[in-house]
C-alpha positions in Angstrom: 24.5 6.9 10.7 24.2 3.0 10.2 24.0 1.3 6.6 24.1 -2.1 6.2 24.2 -3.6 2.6 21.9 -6.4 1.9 20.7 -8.7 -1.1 16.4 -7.9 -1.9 14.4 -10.5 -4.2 12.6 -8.9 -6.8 8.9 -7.9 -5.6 5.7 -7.8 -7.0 3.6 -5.1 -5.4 0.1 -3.3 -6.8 0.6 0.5 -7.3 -0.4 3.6 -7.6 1.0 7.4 -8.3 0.3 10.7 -7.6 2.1 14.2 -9.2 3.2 16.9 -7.4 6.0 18.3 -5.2 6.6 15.0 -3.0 5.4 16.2 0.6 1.9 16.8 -0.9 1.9 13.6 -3.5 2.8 11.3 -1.7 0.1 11.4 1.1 -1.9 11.5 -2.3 -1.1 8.6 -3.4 -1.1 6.8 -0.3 -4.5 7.6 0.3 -5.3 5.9 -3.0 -3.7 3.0 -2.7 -5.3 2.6 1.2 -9.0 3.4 0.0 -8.7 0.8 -2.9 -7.5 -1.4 -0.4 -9.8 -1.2 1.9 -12.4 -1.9 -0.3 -11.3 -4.1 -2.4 -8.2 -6.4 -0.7 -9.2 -5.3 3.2 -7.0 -8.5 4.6 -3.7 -7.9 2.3 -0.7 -7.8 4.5 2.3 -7.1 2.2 5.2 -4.5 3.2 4.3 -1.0 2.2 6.7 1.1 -0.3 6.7 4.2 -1.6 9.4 6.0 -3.9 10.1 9.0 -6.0 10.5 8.3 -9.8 12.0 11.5 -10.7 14.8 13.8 -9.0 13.7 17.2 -8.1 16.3 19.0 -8.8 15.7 18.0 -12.4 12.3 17.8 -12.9 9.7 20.6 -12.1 7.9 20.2 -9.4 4.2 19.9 -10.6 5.7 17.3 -12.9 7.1 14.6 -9.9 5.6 11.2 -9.6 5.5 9.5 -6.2 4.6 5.6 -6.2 3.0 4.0 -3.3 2.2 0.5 -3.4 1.7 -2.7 -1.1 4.0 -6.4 -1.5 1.9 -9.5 -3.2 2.7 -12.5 -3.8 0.8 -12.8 -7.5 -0.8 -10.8 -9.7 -4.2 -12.5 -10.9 -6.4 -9.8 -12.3 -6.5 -6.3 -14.3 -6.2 -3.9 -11.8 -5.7 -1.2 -14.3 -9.2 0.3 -14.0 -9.3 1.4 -10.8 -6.0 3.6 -11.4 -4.2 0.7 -9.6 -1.3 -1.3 -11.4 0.9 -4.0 -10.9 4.9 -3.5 -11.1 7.9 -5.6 -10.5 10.5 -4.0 -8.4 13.8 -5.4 -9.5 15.8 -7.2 -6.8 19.6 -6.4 -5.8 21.9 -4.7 -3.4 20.7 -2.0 -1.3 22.0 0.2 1.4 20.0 0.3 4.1 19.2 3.0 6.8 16.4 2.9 8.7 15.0 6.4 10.2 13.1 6.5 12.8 10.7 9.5 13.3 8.6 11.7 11.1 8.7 11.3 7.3 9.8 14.7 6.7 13.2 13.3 7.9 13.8 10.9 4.8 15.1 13.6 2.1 17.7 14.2 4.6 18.8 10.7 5.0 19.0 10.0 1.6 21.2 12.6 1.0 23.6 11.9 3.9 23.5 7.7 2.2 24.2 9.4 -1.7 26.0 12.1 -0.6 28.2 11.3 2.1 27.8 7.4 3.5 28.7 6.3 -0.2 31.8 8.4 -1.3 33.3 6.4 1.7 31.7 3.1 0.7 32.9 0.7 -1.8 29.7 1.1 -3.6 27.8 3.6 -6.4 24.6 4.4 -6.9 23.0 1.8 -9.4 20.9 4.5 -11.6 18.5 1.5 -13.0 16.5 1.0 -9.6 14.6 3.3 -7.8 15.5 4.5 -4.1 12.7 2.6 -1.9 11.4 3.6 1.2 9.7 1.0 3.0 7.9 1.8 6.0 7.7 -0.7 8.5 5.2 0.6 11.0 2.0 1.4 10.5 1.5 5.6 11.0 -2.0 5.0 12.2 -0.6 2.9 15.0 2.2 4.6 16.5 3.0 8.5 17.1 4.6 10.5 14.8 8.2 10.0 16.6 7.9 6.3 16.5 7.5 5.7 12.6 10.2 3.5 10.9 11.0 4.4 7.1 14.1 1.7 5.8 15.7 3.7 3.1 16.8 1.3 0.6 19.3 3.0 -2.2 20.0 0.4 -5.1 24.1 0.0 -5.2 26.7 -2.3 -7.4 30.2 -2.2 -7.0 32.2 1.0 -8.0 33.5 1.0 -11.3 31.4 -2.5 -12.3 
């Protein structure tokens, strides 16, 4: 398995959730996000990222939120009423491993970066920022075995 570390800006992007076990809520909310878009922002181009806010091993299932949302450059207007909001992703170091194939493949590889990949690293987990998936192909495009999902896990320096 390859991680690289590497330095991310903050980011702007327009969101929205969906509950549920992950494997159902996020397709949820990613249909949201891609009808709103559609009809109301059809030429923004920004890098599309998704990400769990709670663990589930800690959390009941029906209770998990999955965020999907899209890169902008600025926020100008209330989104809020269409169930889409605006959030700023905080910047940092991530490890980054990029998996190549079907989604159902990412729990897997974050586990192997948290669980293996960083008890050998010189890095922890930085509990403050999400774990970001950013996918970098488009899934309507390309088959199944051809998607590419970066896992980006927030670290700092063990024991900062």
């Amino acid at each position: 398995m390859t991680v690289k570390i590497e330095e991310k800006p903050s980011q702007q992007v327009l969101t929205t959730f969906a509950l549920g076990p992950y494997p159902q809520s996020a397709p949820k909310a990613w249909k949201e996000l891609n009808d709103w878009l559609r009809k109301n922002a059809p030429t923004l181009d920004g890098q599309r990222i998704g990400f769990g806010m709670d663990n589930p091993l800690m959390t009941p299932h029906h209770l998990l939120r999955y965020i999907a949302g899209i890169t902008i450059k600025d926020v100008t207007e209330n989104t809020g009423k269409d169930q889409i909001y605006p959030l700023t992703l905080p910047g940092g170091k991530f490890a980054k491993h990029t998996v190549t194939g079907p989604y159902k493949q990412i729990p897997d590889a974050i586990n192997h970066v948290m669980n293996e990949w960083m008890q050998k690293s010189e890095f922890q987990f930085d509990i403050t920022r999400p774990i970001l998936e950013h996918y970098v192909n488009d899934p309507n495009k390309v088959p199944e075995d051809e998607y590419q999902t970066d896992i980006l896990v927030p670290v700092m320096a063990k024991d900062a």
